[in-house]
ChimeraX commands (.cxc) that place a marker at each C-alpha (Angstrom):
marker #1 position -8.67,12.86,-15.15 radius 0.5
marker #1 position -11.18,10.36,-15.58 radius 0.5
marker #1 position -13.08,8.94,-12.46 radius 0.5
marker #1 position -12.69,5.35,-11.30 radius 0.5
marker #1 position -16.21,3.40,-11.78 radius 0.5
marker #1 position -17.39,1.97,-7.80 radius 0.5
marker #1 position -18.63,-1.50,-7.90 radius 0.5
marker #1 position -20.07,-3.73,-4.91 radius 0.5
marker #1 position -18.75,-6.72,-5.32 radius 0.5
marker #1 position -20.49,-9.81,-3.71 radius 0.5
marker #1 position -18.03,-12.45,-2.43 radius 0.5
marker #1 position -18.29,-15.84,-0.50 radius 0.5
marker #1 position -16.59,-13.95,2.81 radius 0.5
marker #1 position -19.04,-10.82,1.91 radius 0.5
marker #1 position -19.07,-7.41,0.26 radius 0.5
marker #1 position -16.93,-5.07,-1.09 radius 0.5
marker #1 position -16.60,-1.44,-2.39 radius 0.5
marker #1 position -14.49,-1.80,-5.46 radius 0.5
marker #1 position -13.37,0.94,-7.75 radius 0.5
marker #1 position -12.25,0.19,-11.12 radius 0.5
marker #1 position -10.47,2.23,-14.21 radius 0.5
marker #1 position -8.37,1.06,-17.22 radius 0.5
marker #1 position -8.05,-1.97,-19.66 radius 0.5
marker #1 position -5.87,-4.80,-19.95 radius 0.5
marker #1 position -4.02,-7.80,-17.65 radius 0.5
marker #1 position -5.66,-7.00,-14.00 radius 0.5
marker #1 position -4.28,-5.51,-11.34 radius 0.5
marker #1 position -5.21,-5.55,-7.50 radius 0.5
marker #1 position -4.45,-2.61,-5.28 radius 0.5
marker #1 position -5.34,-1.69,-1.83 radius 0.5
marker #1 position -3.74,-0.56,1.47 radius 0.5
marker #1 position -4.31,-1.79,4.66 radius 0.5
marker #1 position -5.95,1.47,6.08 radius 0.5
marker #1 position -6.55,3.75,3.35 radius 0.5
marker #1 position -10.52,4.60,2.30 radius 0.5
marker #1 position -10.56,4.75,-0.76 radius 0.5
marker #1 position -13.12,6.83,-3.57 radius 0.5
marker #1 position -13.87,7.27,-7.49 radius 0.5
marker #1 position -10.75,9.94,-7.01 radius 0.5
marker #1 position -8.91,6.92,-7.07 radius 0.5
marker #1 position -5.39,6.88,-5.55 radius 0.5
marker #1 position -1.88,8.15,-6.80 radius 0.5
marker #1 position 0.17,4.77,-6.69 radius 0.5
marker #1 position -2.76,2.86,-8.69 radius 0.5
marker #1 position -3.43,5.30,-11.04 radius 0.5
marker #1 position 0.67,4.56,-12.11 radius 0.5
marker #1 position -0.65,1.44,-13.83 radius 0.5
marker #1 position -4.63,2.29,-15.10 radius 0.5
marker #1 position -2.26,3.39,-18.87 radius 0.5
marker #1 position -1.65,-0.52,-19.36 radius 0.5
marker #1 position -3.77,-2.47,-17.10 radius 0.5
marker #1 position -7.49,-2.60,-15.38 radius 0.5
marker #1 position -6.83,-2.02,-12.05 radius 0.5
marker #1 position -9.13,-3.16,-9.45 radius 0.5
marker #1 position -8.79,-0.31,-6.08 radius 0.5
marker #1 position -9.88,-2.37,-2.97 radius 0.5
marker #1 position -11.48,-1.10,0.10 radius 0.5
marker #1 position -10.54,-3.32,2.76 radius 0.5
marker #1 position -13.01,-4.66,5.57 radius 0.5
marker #1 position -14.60,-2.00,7.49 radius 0.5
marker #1 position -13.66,0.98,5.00 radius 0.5
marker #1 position -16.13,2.85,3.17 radius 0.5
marker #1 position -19.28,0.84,1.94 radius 0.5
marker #1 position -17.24,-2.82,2.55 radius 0.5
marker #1 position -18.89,-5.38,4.79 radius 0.5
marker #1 position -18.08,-4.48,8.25 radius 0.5
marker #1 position -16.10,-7.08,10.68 radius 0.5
marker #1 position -18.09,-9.59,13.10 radius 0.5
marker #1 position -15.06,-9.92,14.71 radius 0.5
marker #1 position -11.64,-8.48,15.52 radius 0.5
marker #1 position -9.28,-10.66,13.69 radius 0.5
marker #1 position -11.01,-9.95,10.45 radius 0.5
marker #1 position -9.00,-6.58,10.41 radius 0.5
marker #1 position -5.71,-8.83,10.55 radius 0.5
marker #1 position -3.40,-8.95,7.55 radius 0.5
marker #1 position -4.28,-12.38,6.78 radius 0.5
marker #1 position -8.03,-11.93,6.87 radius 0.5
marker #1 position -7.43,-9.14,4.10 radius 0.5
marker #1 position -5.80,-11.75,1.93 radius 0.5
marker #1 position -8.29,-13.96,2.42 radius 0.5
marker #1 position -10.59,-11.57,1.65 radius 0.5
marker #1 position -8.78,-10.45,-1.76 radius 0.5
marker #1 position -8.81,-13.75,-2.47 radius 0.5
marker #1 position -12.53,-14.35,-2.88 radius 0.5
marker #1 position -12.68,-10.85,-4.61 radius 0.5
marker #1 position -10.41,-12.16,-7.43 radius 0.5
marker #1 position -12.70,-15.41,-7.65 radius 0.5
marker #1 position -15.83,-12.96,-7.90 radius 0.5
marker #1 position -14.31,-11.46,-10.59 radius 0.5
marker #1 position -13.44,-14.39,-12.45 radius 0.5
marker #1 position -9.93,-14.13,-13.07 radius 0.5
marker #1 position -7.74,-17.44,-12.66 radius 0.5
marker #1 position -4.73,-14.44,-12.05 radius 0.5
marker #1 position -3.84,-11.83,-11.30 radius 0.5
marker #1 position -1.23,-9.22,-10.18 radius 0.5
marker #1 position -1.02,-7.56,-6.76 radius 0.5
marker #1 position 0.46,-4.19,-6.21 radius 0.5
marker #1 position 1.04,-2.47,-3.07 radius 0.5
marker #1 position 2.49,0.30,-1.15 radius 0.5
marker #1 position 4.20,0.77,2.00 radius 0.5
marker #1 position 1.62,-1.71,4.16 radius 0.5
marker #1 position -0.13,-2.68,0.78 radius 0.5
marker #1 position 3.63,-4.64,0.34 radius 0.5
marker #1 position 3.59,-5.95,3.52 radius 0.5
marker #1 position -0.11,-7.24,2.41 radius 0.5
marker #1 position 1.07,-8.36,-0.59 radius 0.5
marker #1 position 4.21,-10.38,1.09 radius 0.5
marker #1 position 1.39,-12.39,2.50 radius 0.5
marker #1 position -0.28,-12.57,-0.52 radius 0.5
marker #1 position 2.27,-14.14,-2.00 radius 0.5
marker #1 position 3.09,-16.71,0.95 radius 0.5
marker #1 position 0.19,-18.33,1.36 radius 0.5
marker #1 position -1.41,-18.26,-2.52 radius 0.5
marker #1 position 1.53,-17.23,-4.98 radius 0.5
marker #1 position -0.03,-19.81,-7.38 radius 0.5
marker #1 position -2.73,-16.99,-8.20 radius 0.5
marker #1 position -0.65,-14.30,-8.59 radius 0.5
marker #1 position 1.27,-13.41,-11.80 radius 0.5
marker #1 position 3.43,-11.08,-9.56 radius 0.5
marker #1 position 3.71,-9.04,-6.99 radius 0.5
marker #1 position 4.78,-5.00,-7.15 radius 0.5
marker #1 position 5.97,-4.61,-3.57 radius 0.5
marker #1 position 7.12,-0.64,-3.22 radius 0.5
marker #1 position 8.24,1.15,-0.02 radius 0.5
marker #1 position 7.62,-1.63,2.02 radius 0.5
marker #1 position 9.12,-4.60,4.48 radius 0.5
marker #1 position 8.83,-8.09,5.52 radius 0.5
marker #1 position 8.97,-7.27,8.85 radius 0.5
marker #1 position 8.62,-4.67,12.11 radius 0.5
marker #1 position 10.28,-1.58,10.49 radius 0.5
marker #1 position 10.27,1.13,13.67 radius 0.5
marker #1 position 12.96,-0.70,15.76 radius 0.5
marker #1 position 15.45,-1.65,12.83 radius 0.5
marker #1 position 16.87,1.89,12.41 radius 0.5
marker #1 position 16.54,5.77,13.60 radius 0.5
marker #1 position 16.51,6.37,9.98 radius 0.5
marker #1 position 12.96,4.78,10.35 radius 0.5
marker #1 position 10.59,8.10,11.39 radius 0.5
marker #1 position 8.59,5.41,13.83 radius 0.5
marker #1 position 11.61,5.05,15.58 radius 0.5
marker #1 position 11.83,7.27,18.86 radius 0.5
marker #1 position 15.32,8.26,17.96 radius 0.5
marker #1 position 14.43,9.89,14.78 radius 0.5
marker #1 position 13.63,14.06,15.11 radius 0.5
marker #1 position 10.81,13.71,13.73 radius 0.5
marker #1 position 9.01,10.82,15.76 radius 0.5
marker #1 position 7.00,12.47,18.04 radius 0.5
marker #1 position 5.58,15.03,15.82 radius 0.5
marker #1 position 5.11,12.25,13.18 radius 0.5
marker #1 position 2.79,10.07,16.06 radius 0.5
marker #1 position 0.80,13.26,17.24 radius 0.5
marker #1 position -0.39,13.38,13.08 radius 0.5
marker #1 position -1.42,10.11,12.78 radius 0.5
marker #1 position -3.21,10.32,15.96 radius 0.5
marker #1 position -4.81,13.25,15.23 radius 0.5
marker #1 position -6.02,12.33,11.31 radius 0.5
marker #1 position -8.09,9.50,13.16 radius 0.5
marker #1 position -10.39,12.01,14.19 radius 0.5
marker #1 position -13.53,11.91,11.90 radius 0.5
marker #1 position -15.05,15.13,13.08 radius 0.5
marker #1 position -11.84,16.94,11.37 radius 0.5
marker #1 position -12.84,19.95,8.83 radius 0.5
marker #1 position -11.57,18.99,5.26 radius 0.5
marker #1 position -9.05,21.92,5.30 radius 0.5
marker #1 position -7.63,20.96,8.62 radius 0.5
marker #1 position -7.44,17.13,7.51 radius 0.5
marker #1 position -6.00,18.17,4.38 radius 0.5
marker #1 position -3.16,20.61,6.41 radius 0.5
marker #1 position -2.19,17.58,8.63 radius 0.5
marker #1 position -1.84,15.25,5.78 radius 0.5
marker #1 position 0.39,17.70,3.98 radius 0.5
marker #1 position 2.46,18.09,7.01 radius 0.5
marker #1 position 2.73,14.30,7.75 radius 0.5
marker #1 position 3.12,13.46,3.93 radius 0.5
marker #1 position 5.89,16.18,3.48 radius 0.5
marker #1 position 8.38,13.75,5.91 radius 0.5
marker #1 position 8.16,11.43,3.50 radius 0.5
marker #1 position 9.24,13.74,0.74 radius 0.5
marker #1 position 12.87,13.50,-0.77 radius 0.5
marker #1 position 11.70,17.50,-1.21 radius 0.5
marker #1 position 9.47,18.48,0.78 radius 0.5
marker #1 position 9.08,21.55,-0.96 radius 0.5
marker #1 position 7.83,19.82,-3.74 radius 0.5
marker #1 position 4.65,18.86,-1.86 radius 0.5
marker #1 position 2.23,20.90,-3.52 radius 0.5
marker #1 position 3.25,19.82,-6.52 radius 0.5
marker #1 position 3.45,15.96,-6.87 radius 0.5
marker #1 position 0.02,16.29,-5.23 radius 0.5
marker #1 position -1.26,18.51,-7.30 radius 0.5
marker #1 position -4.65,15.89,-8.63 radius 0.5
marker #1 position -7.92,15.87,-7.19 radius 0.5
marker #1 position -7.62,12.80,-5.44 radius 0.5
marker #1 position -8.12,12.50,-1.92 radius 0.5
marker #1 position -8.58,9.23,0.66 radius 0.5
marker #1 position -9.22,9.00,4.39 radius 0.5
marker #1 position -7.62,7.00,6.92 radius 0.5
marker #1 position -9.45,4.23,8.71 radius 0.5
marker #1 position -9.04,4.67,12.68 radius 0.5
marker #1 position -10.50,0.86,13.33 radius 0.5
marker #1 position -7.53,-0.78,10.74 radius 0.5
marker #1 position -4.87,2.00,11.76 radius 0.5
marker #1 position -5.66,1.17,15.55 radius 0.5
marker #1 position -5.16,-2.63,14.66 radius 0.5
marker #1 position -2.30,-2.58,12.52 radius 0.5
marker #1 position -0.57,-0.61,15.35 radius 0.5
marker #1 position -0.67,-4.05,17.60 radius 0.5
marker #1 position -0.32,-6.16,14.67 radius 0.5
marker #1 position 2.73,-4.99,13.01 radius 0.5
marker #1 position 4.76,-5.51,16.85 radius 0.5
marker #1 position 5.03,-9.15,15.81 radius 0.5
marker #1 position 4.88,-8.80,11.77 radius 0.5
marker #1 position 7.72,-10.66,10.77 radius 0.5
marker #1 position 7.69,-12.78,7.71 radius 0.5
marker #1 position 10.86,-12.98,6.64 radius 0.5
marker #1 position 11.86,-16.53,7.47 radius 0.5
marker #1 position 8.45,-17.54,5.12 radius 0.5
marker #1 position 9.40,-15.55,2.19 radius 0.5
marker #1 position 10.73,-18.77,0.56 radius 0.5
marker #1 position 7.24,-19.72,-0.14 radius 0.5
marker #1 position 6.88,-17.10,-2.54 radius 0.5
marker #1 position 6.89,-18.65,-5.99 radius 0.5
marker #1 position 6.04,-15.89,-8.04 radius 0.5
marker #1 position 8.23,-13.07,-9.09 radius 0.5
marker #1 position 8.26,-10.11,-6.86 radius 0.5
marker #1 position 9.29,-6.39,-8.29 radius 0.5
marker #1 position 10.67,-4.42,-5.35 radius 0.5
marker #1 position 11.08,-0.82,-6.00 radius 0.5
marker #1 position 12.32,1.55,-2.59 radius 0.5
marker #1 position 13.48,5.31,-2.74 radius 0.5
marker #1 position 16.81,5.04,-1.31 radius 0.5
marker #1 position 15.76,7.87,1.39 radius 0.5
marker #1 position 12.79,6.15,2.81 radius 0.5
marker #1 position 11.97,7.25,6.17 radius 0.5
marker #1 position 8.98,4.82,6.36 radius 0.5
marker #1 position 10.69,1.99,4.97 radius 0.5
marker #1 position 14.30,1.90,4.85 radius 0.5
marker #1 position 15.98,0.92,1.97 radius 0.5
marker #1 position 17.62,-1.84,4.14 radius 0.5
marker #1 position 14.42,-3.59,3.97 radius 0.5
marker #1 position 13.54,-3.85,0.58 radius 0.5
marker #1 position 17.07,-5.00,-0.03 radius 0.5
marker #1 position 16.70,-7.47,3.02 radius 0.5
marker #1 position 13.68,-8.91,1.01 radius 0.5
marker #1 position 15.66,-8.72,-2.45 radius 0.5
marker #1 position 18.26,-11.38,-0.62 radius 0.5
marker #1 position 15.44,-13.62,0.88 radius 0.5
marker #1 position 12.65,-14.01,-2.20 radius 0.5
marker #1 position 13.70,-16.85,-5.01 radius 0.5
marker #1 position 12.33,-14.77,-7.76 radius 0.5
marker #1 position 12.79,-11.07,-6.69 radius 0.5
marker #1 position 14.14,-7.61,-8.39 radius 0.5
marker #1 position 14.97,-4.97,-6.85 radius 0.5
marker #1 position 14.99,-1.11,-8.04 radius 0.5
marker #1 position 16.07,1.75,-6.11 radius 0.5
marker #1 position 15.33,4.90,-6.80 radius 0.5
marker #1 position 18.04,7.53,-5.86 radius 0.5
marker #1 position 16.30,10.92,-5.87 radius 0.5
marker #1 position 12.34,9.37,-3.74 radius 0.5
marker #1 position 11.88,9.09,-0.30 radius 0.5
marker #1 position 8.80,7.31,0.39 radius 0.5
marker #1 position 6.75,7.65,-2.64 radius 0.5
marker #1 position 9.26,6.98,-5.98 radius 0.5
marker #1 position 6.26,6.74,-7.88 radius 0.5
marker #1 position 5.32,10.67,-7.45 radius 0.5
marker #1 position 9.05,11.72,-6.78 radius 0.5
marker #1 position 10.43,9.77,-10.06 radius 0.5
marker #1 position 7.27,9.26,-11.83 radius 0.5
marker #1 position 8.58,8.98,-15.55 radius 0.5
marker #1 position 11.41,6.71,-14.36 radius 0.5
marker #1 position 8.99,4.37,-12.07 radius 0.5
marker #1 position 6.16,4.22,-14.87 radius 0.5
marker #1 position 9.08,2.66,-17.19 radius 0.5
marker #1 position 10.32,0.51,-14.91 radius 0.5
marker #1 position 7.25,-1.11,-14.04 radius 0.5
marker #1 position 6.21,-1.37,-17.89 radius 0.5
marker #1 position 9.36,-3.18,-18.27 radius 0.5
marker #1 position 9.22,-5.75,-15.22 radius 0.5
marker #1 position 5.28,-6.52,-15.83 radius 0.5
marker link #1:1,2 radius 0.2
marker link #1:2,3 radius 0.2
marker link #1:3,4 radius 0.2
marker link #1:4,5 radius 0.2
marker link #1:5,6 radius 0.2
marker link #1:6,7 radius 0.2
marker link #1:7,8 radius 0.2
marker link #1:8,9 radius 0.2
marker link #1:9,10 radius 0.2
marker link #1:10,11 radius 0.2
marker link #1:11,12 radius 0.2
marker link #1:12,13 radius 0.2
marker link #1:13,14 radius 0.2
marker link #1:14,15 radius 0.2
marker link #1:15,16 radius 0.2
marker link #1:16,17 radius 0.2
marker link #1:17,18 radius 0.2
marker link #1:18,19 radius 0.2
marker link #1:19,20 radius 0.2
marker link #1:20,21 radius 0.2
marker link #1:21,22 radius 0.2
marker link #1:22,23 radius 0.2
marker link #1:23,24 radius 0.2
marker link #1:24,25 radius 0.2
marker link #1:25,26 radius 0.2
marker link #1:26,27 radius 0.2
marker link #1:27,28 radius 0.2
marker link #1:28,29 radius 0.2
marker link #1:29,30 radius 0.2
marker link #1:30,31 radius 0.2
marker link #1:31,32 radius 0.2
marker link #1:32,33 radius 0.2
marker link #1:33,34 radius 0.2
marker link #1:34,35 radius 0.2
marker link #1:35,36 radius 0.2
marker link #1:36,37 radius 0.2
marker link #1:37,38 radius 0.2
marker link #1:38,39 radius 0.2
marker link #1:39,40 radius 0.2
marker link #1:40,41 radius 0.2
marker link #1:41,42 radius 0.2
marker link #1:42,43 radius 0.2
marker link #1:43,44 radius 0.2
marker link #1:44,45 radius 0.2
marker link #1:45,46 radius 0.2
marker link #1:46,47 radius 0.2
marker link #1:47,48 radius 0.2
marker link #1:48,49 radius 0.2
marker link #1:49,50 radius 0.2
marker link #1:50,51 radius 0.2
marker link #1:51,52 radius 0.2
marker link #1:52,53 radius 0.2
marker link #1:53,54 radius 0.2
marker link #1:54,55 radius 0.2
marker link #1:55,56 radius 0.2
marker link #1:56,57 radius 0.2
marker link #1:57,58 radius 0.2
marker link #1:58,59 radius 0.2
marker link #1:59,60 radius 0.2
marker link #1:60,61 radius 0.2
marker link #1:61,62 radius 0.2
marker link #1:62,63 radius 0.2
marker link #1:63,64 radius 0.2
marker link #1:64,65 radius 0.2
marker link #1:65,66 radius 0.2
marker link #1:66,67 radius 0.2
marker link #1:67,68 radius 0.2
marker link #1:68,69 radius 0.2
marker link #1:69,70 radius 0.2
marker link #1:70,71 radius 0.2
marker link #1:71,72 radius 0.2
marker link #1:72,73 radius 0.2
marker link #1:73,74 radius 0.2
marker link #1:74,75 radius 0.2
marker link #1:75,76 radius 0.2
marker link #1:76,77 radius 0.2
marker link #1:77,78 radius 0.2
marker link #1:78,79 radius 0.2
marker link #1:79,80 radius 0.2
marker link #1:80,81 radius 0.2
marker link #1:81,82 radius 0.2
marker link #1:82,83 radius 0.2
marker link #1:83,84 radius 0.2
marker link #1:84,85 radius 0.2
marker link #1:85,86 radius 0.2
marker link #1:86,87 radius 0.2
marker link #1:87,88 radius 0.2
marker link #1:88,89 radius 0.2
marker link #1:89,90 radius 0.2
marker link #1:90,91 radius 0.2
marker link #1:91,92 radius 0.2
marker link #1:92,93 radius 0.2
marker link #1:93,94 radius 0.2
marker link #1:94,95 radius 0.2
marker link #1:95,96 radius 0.2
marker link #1:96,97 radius 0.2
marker link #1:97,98 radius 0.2
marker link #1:98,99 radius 0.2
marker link #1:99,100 radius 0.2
marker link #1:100,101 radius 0.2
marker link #1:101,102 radius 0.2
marker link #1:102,103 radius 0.2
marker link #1:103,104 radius 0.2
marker link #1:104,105 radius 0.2
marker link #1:105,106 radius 0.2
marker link #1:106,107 radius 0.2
marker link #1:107,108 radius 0.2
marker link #1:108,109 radius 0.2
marker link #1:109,110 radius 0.2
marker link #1:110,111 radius 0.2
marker link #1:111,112 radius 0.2
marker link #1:112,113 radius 0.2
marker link #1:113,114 radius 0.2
marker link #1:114,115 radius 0.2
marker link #1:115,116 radius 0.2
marker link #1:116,117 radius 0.2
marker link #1:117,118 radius 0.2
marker link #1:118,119 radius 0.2
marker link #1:119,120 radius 0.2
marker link #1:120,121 radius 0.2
marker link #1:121,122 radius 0.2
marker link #1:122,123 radius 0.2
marker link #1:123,124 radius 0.2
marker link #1:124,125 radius 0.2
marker link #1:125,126 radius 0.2
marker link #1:126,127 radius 0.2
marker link #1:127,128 radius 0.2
marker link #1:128,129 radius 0.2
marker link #1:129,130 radius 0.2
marker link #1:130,131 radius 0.2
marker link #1:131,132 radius 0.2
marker link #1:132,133 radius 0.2
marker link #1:133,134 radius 0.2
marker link #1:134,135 radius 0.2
marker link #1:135,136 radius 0.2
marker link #1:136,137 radius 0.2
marker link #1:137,138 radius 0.2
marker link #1:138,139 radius 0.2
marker link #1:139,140 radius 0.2
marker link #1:140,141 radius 0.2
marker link #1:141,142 radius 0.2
marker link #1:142,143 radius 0.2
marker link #1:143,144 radius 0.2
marker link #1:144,145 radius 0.2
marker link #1:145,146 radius 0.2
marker link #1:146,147 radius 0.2
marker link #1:147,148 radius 0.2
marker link #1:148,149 radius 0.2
marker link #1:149,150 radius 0.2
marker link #1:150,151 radius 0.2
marker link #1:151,152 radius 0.2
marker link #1:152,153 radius 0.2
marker link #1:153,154 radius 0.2
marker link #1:154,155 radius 0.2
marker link #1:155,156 radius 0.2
marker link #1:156,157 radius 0.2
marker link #1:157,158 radius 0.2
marker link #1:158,159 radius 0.2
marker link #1:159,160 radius 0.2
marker link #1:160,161 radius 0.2
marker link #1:161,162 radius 0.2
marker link #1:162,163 radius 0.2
marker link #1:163,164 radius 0.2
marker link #1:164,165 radius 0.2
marker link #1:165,166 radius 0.2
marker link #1:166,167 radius 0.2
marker link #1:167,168 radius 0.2
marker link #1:168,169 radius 0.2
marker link #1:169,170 radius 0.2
marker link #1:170,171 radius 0.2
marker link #1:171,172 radius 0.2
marker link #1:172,173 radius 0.2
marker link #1:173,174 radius 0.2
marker link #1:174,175 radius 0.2
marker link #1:175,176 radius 0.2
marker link #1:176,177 radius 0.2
marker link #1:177,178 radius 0.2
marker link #1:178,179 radius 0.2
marker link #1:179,180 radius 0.2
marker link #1:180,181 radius 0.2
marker link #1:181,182 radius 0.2
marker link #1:182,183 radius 0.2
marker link #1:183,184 radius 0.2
marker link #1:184,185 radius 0.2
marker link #1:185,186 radius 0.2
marker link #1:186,187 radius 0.2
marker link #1:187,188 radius 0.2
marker link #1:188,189 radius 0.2
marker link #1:189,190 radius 0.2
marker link #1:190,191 radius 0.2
marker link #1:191,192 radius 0.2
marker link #1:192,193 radius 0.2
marker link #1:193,194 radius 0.2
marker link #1:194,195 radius 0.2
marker link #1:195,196 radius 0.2
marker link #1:196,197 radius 0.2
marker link #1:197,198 radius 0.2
marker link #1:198,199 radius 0.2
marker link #1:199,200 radius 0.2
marker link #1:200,201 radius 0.2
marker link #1:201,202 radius 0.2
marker link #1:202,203 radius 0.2
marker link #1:203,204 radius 0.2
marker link #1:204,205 radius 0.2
marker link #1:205,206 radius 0.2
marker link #1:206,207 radius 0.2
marker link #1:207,208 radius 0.2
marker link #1:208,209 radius 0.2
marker link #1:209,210 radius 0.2
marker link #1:210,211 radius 0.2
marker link #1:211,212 radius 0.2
marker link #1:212,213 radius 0.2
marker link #1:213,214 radius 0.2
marker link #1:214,215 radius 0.2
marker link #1:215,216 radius 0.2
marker link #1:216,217 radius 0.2
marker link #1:217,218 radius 0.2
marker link #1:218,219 radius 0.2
marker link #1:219,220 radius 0.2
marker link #1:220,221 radius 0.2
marker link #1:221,222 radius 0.2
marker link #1:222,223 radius 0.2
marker link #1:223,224 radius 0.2
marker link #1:224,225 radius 0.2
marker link #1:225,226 radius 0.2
marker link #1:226,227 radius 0.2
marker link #1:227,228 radius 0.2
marker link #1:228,229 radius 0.2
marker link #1:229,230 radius 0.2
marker link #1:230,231 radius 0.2
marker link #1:231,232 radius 0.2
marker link #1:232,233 radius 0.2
marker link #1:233,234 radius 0.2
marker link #1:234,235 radius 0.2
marker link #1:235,236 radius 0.2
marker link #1:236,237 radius 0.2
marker link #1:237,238 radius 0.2
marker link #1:238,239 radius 0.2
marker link #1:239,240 radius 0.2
marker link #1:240,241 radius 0.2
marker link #1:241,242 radius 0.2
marker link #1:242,243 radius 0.2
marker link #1:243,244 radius 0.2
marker link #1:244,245 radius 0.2
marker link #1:245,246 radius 0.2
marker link #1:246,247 radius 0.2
marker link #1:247,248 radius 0.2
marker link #1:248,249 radius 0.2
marker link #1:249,250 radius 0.2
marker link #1:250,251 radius 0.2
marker link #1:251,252 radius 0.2
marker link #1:252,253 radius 0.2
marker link #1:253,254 radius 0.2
marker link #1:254,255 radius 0.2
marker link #1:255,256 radius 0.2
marker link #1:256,257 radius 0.2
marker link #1:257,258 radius 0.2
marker link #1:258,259 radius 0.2
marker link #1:259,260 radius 0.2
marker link #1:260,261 radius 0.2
marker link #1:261,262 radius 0.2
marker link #1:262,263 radius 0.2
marker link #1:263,264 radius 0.2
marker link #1:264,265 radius 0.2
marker link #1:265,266 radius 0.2
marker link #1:266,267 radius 0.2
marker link #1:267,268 radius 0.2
marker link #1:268,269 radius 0.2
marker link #1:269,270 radius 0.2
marker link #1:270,271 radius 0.2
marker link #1:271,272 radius 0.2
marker link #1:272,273 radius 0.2
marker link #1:273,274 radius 0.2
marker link #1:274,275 radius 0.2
marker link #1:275,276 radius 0.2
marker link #1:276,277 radius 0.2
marker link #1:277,278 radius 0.2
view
């Protein structure tokens, strides 16, 4: 597998650490705490086949810019931020695609600048809080697996962690999110591999108490693909049908045999169906 090709990119609200691979209509991808490298990432490499993708590392993560002050780790700083990375770049368009709190990014996105965006890919994700909706949510305290799911995030923040034990507590956390868990070792099988950012992870954990933009996703002019395993234990599949009902110009596709990542779990069937909605 060919290696994604790191670019600094100079913007009006700074620089940053931009990895790019493929050819074609652009795509934007990032996540709102993920560090990314040239190993790239599993949900952007679904579209490198028919599209340059552009893999985003937020404020704060790897070699981007770091913040001057708090709110520039907010959701709405990021967009911002995206923003004037599209303009560096030149493009009068483009799409955005993102996962779990990449959609919620993208939901934003699309609120306040839909008019350059093409679309939006929105998978695994919500337009609002998620943990108190449901116990089938695993951030919920009545789900089993709640307080062993907080101890792992808590502990991958730790940057002193050996790469074996990182890699073990990231298998354990990831394999929640599995429709089969067993299957782990598998669906992961590439060399890619990302850290998580403490500074956005500790940030988004306030933020997200009063994320709620459902009563703004009106605004959203362009069309939005939603695509949600129906087991989601992130995300329930409530949400993404919640947001099907409240965007103008939205599709929704659920896939029946994914938890949280339909893109590894159902890979053949999620590569065709987002060749056929971009």
């Amino acid at each position: 597998m060919s290696k994604w090709l790191r670019q600094m990119v100079t913007t009006s609200r700074g620089v940053f650490e931009v990895f790019i691979k493929g050819e074609g209509e652009p795509v934007c991808v990032t996540h709102l705490y993920s560090e990314f490298n040239d190993s790239g990432d599993y949900f952007a490499d679904v579209f490198t086949n028919t599209n340059k993708v552009f893999l985003v590392n937020l404020r704060d993560v790897g070699s981007s810019d770091k913040p001057k002050f708090p709110h520039e780790l907010s959701m709405i700083d990021a967009v911002l931020d995206l923003e004037a990375i599209r303009q560096a770049f030149g493009y009068d368009k483009w799409t955005f695609a993102g996962h779990s709190t990449g959609g919620m990014l993208g939901l934003i996105y699309g609120i306040h600048f839909s008019y350059y965006l093409k679309s939006l890919v929105v998978v695994g994700s919500s337009a609002r809080e998620y943990s108190s909706t449901s116990p089938k949510c695993i951030y919920n305290e009545e789900h089993p697996n709640y307080k062993r799911m907080q101890a792992l995030m808590e502990l991958l923040k730790k940057p002193d962690l050996t790469k074996e034990v990182r890699l073990q507590l990231s298998k354990e956390r990831t394999q929640f999110s599995l429709y089969h868990p067993e299957s782990y070792d598998e669906l992961f099988s590439c060399n890619i591999h990302k850290k998580i950012s403490a500074n956005r992870l500790n940030f988004f954990g306030r933020e997200v108490l009063i994320y709620d933009v459902t009563r703004q996703l009106y605004k959203v002019e362009t069309p939005v693909h939603i695509l949600c395993g129906r087991h989601d234990v992130q995300c329930p599949v409530e949400l993404s049908i919640e947001m099907k009902e409240l965007l103008p110009h939205a599709s929704l596709h659920i896939f029946e045999q994914s938890n949280h990542y339909p893109y590894l779990e159902e890979k053949e069937l999620f590569i065709q169906t987002i060749n056929e909605v971009l």
